[in-house]
C-alpha positions as CSV (number, residue, x, y, z in Angstrom):
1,X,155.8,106.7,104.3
2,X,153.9,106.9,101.3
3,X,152.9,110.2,99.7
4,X,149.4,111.2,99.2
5,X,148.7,114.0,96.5
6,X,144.8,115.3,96.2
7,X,145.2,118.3,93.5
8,X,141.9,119.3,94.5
9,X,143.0,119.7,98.5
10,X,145.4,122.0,97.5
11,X,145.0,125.3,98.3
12,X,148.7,126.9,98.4
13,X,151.7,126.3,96.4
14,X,155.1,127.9,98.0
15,X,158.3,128.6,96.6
16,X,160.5,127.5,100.0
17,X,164.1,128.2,99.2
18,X,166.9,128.5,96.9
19,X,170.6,127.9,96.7
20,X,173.5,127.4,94.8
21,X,176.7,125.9,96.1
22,X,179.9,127.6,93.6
23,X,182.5,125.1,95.0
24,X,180.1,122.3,92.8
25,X,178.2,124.4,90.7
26,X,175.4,122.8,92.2
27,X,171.5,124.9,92.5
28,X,168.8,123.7,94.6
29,X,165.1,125.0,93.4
30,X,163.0,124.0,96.5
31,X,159.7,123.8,96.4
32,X,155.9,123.1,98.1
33,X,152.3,122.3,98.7
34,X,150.9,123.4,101.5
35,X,152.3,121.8,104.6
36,X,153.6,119.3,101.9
37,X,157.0,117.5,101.5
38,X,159.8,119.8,100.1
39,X,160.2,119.1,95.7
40,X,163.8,119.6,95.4
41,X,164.7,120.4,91.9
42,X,168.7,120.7,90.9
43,X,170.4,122.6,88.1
44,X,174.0,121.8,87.7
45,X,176.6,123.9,85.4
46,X,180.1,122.9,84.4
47,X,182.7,124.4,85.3
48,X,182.7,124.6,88.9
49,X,184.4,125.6,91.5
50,X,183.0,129.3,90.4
51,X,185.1,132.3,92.1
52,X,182.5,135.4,91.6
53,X,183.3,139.1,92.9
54,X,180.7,141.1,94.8
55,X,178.4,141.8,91.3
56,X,178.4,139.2,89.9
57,X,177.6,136.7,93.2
58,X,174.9,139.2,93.7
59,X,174.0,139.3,89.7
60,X,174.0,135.6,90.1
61,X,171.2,135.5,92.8
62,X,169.3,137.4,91.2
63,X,169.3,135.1,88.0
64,X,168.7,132.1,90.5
65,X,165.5,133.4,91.7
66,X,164.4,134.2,88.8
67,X,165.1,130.4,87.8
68,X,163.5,129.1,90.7
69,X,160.2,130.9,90.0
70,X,160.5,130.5,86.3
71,X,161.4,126.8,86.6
72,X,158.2,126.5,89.2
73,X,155.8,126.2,86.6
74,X,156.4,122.5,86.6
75,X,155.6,121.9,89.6
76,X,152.7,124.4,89.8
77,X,150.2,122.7,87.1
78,X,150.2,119.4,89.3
79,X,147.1,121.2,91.1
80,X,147.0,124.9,89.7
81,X,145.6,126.2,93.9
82,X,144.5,129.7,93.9
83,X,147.4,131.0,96.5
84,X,151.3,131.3,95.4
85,X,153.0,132.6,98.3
86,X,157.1,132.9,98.3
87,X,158.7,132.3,101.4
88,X,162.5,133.0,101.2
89,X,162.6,136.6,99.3
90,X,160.5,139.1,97.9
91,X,159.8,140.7,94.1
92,X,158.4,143.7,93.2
93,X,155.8,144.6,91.4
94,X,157.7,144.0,87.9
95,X,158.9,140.6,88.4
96,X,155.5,139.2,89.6
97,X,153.8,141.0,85.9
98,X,156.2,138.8,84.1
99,X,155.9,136.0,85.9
100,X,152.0,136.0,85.8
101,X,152.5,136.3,81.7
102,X,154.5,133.4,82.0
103,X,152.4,131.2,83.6
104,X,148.9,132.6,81.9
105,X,150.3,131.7,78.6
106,X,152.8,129.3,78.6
107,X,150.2,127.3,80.4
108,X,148.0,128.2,77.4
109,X,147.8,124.8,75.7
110,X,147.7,122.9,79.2
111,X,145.1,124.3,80.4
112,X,142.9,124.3,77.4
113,X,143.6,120.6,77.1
114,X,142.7,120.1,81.0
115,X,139.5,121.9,80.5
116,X,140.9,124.8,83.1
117,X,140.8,128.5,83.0
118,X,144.0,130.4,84.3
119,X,142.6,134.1,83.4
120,X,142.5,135.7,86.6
121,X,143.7,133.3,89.1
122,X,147.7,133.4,89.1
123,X,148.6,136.0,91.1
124,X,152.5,136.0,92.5
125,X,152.7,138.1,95.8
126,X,153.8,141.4,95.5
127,X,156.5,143.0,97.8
128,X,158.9,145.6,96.7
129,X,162.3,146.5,98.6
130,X,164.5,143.6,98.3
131,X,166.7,145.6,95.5
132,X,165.0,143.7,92.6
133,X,163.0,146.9,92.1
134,X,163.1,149.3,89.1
135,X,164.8,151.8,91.2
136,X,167.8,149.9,91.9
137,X,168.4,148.5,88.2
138,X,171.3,145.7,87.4
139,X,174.7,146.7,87.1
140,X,177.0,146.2,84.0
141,X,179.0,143.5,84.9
142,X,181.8,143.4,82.2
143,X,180.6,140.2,80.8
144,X,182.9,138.8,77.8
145,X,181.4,138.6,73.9
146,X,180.7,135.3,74.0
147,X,177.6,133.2,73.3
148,X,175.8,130.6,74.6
149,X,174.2,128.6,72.1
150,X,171.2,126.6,73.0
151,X,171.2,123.3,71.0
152,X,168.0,121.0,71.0
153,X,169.3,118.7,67.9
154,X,167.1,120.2,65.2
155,X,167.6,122.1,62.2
156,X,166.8,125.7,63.8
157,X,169.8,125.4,66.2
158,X,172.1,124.1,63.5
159,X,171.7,126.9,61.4
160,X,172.4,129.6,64.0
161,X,175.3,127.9,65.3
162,X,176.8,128.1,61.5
163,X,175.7,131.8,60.7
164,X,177.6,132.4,64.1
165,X,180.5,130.8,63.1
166,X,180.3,132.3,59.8
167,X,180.3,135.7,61.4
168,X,183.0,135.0,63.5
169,X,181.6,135.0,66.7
170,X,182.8,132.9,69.8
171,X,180.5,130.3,70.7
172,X,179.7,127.6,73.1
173,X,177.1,125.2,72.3
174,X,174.6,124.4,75.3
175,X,172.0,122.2,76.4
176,X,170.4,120.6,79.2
177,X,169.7,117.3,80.1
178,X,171.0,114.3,78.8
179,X,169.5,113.8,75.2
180,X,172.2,111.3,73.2
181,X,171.0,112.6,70.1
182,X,171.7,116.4,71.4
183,X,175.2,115.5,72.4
184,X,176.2,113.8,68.8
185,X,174.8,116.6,67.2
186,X,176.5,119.0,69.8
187,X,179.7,116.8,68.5
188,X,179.1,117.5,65.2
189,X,179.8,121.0,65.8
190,X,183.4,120.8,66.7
191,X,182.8,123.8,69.4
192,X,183.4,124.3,72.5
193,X,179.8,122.6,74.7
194,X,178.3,123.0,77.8
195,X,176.1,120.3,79.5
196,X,173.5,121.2,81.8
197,X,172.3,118.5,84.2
198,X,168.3,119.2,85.6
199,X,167.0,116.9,87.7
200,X,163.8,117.2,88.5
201,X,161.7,116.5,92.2
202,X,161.3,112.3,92.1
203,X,158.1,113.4,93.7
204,X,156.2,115.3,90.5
205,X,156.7,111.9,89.0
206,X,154.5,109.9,92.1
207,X,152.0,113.0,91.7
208,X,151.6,112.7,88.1
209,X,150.5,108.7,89.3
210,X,148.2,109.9,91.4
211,X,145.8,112.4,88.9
212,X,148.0,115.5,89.3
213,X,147.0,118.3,86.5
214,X,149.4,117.4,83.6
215,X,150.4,118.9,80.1
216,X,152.1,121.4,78.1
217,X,154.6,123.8,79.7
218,X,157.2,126.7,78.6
219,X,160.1,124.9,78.2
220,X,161.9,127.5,77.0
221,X,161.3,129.6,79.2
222,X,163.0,127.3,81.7
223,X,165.7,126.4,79.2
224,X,166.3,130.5,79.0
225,X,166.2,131.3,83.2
226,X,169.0,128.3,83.4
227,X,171.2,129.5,80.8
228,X,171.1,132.8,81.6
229,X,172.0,131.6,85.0
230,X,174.6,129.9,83.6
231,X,175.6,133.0,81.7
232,X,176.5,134.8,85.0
233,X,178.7,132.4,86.4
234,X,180.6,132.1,83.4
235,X,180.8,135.8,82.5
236,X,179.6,135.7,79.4
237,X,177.5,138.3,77.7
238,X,175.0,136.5,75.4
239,X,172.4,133.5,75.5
240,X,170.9,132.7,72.1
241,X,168.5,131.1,71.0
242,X,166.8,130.0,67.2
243,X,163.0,130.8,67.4
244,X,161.9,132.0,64.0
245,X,159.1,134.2,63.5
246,X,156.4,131.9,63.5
247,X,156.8,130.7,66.7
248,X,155.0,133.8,67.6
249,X,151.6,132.0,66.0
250,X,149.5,129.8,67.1
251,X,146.6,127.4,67.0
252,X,143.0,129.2,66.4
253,X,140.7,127.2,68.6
254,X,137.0,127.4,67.2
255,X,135.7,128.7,70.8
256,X,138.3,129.6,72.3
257,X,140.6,131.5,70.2
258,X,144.5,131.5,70.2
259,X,146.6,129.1,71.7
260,X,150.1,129.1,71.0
261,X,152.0,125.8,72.0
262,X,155.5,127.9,71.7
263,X,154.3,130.9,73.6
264,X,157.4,130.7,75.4
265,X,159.7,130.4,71.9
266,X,157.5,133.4,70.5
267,X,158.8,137.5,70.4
268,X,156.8,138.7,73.7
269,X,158.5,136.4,75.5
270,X,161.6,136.6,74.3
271,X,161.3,140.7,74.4
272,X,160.1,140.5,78.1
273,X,162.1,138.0,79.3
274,X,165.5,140.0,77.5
275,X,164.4,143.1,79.5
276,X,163.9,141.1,83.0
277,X,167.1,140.3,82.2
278,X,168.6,143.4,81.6
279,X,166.8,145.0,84.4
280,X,167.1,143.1,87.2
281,X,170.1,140.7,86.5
282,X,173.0,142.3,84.0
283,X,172.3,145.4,82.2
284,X,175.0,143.8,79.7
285,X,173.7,140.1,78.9
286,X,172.0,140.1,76.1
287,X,169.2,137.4,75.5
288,X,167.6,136.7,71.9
289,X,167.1,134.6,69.0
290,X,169.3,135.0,65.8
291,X,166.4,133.2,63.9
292,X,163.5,135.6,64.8
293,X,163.7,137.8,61.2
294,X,163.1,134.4,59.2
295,X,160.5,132.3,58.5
296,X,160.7,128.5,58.4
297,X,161.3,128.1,55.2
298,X,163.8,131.3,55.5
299,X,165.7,128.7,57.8
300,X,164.9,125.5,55.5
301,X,166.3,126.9,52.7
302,X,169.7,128.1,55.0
303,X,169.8,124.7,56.7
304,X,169.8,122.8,53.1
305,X,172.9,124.9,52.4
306,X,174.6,122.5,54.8
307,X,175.0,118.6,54.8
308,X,177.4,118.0,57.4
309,X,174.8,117.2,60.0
310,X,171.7,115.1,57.6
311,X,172.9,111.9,59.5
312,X,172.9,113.4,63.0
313,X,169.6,116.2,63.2
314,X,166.5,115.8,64.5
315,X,163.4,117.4,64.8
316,X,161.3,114.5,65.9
317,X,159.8,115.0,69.5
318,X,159.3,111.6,69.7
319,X,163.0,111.7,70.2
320,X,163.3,113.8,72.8
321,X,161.9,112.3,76.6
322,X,162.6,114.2,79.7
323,X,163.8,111.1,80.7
324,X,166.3,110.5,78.3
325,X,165.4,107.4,76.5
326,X,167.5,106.5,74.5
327,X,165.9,106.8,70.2
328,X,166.0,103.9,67.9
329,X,165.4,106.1,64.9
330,X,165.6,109.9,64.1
331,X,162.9,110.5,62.4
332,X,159.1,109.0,63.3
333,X,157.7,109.8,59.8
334,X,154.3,110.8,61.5
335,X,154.2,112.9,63.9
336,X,153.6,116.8,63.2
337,X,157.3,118.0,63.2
338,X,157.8,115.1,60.9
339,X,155.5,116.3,58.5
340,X,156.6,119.9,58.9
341,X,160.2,119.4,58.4
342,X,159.7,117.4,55.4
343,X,157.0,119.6,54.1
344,X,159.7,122.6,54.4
345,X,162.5,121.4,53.4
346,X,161.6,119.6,50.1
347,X,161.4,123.0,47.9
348,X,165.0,123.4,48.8
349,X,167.0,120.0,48.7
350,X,167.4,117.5,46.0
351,X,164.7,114.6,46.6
352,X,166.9,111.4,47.1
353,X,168.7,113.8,49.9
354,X,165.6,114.3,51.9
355,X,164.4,111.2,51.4
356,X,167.8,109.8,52.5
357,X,167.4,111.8,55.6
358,X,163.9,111.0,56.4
359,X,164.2,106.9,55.3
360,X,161.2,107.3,53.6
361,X,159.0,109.4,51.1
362,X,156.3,110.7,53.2
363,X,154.2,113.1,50.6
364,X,154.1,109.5,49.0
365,X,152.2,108.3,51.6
366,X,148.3,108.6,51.3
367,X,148.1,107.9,54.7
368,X,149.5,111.2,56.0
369,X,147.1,113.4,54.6
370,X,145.3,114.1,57.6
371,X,148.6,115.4,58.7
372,X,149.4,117.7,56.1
373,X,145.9,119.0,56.3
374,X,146.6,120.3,59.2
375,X,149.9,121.8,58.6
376,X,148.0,124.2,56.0
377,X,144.5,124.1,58.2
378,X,142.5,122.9,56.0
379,X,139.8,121.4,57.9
380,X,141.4,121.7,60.8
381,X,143.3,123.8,62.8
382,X,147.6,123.7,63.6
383,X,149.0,121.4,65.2
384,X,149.9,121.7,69.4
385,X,153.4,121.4,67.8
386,X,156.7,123.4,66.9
387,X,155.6,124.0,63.2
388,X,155.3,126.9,60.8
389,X,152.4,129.2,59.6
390,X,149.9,127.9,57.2
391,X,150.7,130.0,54.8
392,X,154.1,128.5,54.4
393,X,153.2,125.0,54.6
394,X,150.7,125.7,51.8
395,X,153.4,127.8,49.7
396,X,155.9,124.9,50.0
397,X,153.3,122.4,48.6
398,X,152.4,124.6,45.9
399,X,156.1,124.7,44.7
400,X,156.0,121.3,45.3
401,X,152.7,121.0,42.8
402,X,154.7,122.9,40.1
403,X,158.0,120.5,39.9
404,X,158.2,117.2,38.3
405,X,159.9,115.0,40.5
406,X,157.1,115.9,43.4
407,X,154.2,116.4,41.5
408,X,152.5,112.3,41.3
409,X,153.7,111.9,45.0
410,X,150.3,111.0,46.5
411,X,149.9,113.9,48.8
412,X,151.0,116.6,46.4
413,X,148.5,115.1,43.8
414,X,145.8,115.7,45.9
415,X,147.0,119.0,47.0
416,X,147.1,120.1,43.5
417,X,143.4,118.6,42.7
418,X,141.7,119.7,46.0
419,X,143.0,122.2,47.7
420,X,144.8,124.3,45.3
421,X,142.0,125.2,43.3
422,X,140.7,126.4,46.1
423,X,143.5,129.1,47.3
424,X,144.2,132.7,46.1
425,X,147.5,132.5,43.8
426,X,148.7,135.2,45.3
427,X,149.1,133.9,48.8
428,X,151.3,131.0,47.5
429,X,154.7,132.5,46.6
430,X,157.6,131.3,48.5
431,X,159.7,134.6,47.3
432,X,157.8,136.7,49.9
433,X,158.4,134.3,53.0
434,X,162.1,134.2,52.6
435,X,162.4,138.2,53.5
436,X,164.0,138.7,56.7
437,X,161.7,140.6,59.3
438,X,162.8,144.3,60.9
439,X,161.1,142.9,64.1
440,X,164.3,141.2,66.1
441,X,166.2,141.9,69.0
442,X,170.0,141.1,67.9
443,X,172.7,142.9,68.5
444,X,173.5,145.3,65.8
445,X,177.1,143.9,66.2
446,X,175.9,140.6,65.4
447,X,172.7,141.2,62.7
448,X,175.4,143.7,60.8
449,X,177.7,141.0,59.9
450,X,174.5,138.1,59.5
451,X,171.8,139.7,57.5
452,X,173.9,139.2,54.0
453,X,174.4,135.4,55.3
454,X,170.8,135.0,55.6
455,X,170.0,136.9,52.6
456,X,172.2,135.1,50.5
C-alpha cells in the first residue's frame, strides 16, 4: 500500500522506541506520525560484538536516547505538528530545555526559509523520575584518553587531527556515512578510523515527494549524539570536534534578525550539549572543539602549514550528498565555501599552490563578485553557509589588495577601488584575528600542550 503524507493533517509527532543490539552494534531510532507507519532510522558502530558492564550498558542508554531525540529533528520538520509526545521513556525537565534549544535554533535557517515560526511551539513532554534527573547525575565510568576525531574532509578537521598528533594524543578519526572523499582523506591520515553507517527511514524520502516541510537541520548536532554514543561503547573519553569561533555568527536578516546556519557547530551548543553529556551520560567524556579559540584565518594560516592533504581536502558542499554520490571534482569554484576557502587561504599560501588546489583562479573571475560581496556583506547579508565573519573575509582581501601578485586579479581590483575606500583601516588587520580566544572548553591537558602549536 502506498503512503500518504499531508503535513498539514498532522497533529502529533512520537518518538516510538529505541534499541541497540551489542552482538552487531546495531541502533534502531524508531519513529512516528500520528497513527502513522513506524520511520526506522539505524546507526551502526564498528567494532561489534560490544561486551559492557552494568555502567556503562546503562551509560550507553542513556547516550542512545539522547540520539534518538537528538537525531529526531529530521524527521520532525517534515510537518513541524504542535504535539511531541515520547512513548517508550521519560526525561526530565533538563533534557526537554535542551532539546527545545535544539530544535528552536538549529531549525533557525529552515524555518525562516519555509516561511514558519518555531518560537513557542516545540515543547518536549516533561516527566522526571526515570534516573535522567539532576539528582541522580552520570557516573565516572573510567573511560580511556582517547579521542574521537570527527572528520568531514575539509580543512578544519585536518588541522585538528595534526595539532593532535603533534601533541601526542591518541586518536581515531571518525565519520559517518559513506562520503568517498571523507574516507581518502580519512586515509590520508595514516590513523586509526572509524566508520559510522546512518541510514535513514526510506520513508522521509517518499514524504519529501509528497510537500513535506524541508530544509536546513543541525547536523552536528546529530553527528555529536552518534559519536558520543559511539564513545561509550568503545570506552573512550573524548569526542572532538573543529568548529572555530565564527561558527558562533550568523546571518543578520533585515526583518528578522539572526540566523545562524551552524547553530549547532557554534559555542552554546557545543557548551550545552558537553554538559548533557556530562550530566546525564559520563561525568568523564569530554565533548568539545579544539578549533573554537581560532578564527578562520587562525586555522587557514595552520592548515597552509601542511601540504600532505592539497590533493585529497575538500570544503565544497557540493561534494557532500546524504546520499553519497559519488564527486567528479573537489572543488565547485562557485559556491559559498568555495569562495571562502579561497578567500582565506590566499594570504597564507604561495599563489600557484592554491590555485593548483582550486584548478582555477577564482578572484580572477569577474563573475564571482556577487559572491565575494557577500562573504564581506557588502550589499548583502552572509551566506546560509559554513563561512567566516565579515570582518575576516574583508581583512584577507585587504592583504590581498596590498601584495603584488594578487592585486590586478579582477576581484581584488575592485575591492581595492570600491569597497576599500569605503572601510575603517583599522578594522582590516589580519594580526588581530589570528589571536587565540580564552572562550574554549578543552581540556587543560590538551590546550596546555596545543596553544604554542597554534600560536606558532
Amino acid at each position: 500500500m502506498s503512503i500518504v503524507f499531508d503535513r498539514d493533517a498532522v497533529e502529533c509527532f512520537r518518538f516510538v522506541d529505541c534499541g541497540f543490539d551489542a552482538a552487531t552494534g546495531v541502533a534502531r531510532l524508531v519513529y512516528a506520525f500520528d497513527d502513522g507507519p513506524h520511520l526506522v532510522e539505524t546507526v551502526t558502530v564498528p567494532g561489534a560484538p560490544f561486551a559492557l558492564d552494568a555502567a556503562r550498558a546503562a551509560a550507553a542508554e542513556q547516550a542512545l536516547r539522547l540520539l534518538h531525540l537528538v537525531a529526531g529533528v529530521s524527521y520532525y520538520k517534515a510537518a513541524v505538528p504542535d504535539e511531541i509526545r515520547i512513548d517508550g521513556y521519560a526525561i526530565d525537565d533538563d533534557t526537554a530545555a535542551f532539546l527545545e534549544d535544539v530544535y528552536l535554533h538549529g531549525l533557525g535557517e529552515f524555518a525562516y526559509r519555509n516561511g514558519l515560526d518555531l518560537h513557542g511551539r516545540i515543547a518536549f513532554p516533561r516527566t522526571a523520575g526515570d534516573g535522567t534527573d539532576g539528582n541522580n547525575p552520570a557516573e565516572v565510568l573510567g573511560l580511556r584518553r582517547h579521542a574521537l576525531v570527527a572528520i568531514g574532509g575539509g580543512k578544519d578537521s585536518l588541522v585538528s587531527i595534526e595539532a593532535l598528533r603533534a601533541a601526542g594524543i591518541e586518536q581515531t578519526v571518525s565519520w559517518i556515512g559513506g562520503s568517498q572523499l571523507i574516507a581518502a582523506c580519512a586515509a590520508r591520515t595514516g590513523l586509526p578510523t572509524l566508520n559510522i553507517g546512518r541510514q535513514l527511514a526510506a520513508e522521509l524520502f517518499e514524504y519529501n515527494r509528497q510537500g513535506a516541510y524541508n530544509g536546513h537541520i543541525p547536523v552536528t548536532a546529530i553527528n555529536s549524539a552518534i559519536l558520543a554514543f559511539a564513545a561509550v561503547l568503545l570506552g573512550v573519553d573524548q569526542v572532538v570536534f573543529s568548529n572555530e569561533r565564527s561558527a558562533s555568527y550568523g546571518s543578520l536578516i533585515e526583518g528578522t534578525g539572526e540566523v545562524n546556519h551552524q547553530w549547532s557547530k557554534g559555542w552554546a551548543f557545543e557548551q550545552a550539549f558537553a554538559a548533557h553529556l556530562r550530566r546525564h551520560v559520563a561525568a568523564d567524556l569530554r565533548y568539545y572543539s579544539l578549533l573554537r579559540p581560532l578564527s578562520e584565518l587562525a586555522v587557514a594560516r595552520q592548515f597552509a602549514k601542511i601540504d600532505r592533504y592539497d590533493a585529497h581536502f575538500s570544503s565544497c558542499n557540493r561534494n557532500f550528498h546524504l546520499l553519497g554520490e559519488r564527486p567528479t571534482s573537489r572543488w565547485c569554484g562557485v559556491c559559498p565555501k568555495c569562495h571562502f576557502v579561497f578567500l582565506a587561504l590566499a594570504p597564507f599560501m604561495p599563489k600557484p599552490r592554491l590555485v593548483g588546489i582550486f584548478g582555477r583562479n577564482l578572484l580572477d573571475d569577474a563573475a564571482q563578485v556577487p559572491g565575494f560581496d557577500a562573504l564581506m556583506e557588502y550589499r548583502d547579508h552572509k551566506p546560509f553557509e559554513c563561512v567566516g565573519e565579515a570582518r575576516e573575509s574583508r581583512a584577507a582581501m585587504a592583504a590581498l589588495a596590498a601584495r603584488p601578485e594578487w592585486r590586478e586579479d579582477a576581484v581584488v581590483t575592485r575591492f581595492r577601488d570600491e569597497i576599500l575606500p569605503q572601510i575603517d583601516a583599522g578594522e582590516l588587520g589580519i594580526a588581530p584575528l589570528l589571536v587565540p580566544d580564552p572562550e574554549h572548553d578543552i581540556p587543560e591537558a590538551v590546550w596546555s600542550r596545543l596553544h604554542a602549536h597554534f600560536a606558532a
